[in-house]
C-alpha positions as CSV (number, residue, x, y, z in Angstrom):
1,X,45.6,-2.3,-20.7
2,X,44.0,-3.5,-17.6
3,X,43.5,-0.7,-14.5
4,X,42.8,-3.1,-11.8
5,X,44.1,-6.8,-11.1
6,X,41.2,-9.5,-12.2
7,X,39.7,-10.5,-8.4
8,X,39.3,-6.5,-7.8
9,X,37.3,-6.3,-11.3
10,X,35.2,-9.2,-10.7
11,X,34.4,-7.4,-7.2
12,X,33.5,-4.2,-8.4
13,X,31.3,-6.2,-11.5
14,X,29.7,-7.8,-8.9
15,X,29.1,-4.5,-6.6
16,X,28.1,-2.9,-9.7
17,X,25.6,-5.8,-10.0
18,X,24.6,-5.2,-6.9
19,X,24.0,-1.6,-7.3
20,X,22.2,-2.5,-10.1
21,X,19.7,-4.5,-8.7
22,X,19.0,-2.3,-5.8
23,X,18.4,0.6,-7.7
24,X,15.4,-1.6,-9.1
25,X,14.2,-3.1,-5.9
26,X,14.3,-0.4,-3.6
27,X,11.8,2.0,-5.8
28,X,9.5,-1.1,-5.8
29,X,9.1,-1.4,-2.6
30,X,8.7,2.3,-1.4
31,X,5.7,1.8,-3.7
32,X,4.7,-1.1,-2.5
33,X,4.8,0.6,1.0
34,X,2.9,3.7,0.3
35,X,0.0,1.4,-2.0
36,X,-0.3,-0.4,1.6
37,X,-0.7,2.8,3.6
38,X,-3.1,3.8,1.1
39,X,-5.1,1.4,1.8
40,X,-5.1,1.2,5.5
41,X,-6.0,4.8,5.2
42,X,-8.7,4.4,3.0
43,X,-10.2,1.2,5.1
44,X,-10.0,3.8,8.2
45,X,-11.9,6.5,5.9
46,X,-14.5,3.9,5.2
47,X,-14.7,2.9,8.6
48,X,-15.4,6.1,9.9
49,X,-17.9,7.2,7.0
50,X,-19.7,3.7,8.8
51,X,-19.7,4.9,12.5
52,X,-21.6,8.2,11.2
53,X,-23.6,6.7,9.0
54,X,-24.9,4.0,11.7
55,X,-25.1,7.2,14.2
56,X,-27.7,8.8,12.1
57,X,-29.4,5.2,11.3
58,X,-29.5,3.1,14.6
59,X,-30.6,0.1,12.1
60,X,-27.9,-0.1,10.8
61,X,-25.5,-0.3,13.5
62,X,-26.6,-4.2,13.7
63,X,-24.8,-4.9,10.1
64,X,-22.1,-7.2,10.4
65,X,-18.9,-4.9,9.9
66,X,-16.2,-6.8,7.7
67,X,-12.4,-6.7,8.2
68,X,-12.7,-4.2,4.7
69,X,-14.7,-1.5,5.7
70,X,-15.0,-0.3,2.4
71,X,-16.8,-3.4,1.1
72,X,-19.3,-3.6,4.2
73,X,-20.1,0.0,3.2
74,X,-20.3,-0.8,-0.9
75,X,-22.7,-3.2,0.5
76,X,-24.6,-0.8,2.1
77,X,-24.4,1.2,-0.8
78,X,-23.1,4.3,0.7
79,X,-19.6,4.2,-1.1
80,X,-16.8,6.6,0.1
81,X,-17.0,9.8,-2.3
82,X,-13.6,9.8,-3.4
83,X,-12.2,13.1,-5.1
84,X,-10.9,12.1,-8.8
């Protein structure tokens, strides 16, 4: 006992598909998103922790600064203290 004529099952199979598919894409790539923001947030953290550090250290206001912030300061060795 069929509800619904063939064409309209196969297009509700395929919206279902559909569905489907972006109920597993779409969580990815919020989390993608917020790993990127993260990031830029972190680099700016670092970046800043640089500009004081090379305020209270003129010598090292000549270092090379890095598009990562974070490594030119792991380089330094003054890591960003991050809360665990």
């Amino acid at each position: 006992m069929r509800i619904f004529r063939p064409e309209i099952e196969t297009a509700l199979k395929i919206m279902g598909i559909a569905a489907l598919i972006s109920l597993i894409l779409l969580p990815v790539t919020w989390g993608y998103e917020q790993r990127q923001q993260a990031r830029n947030w972190q680099n700016i953290a670092c970046a800043y922790r640089i500009k004081e550090v090379a305020r209270k250290t003129p010598m090292i206001a000549t270092v090379e600064h890095r598009r990562d912030a974070c490594v030119t300061l792991a380089r330094l060795g003054l890591d960003l203290d991050l809360p665990r």
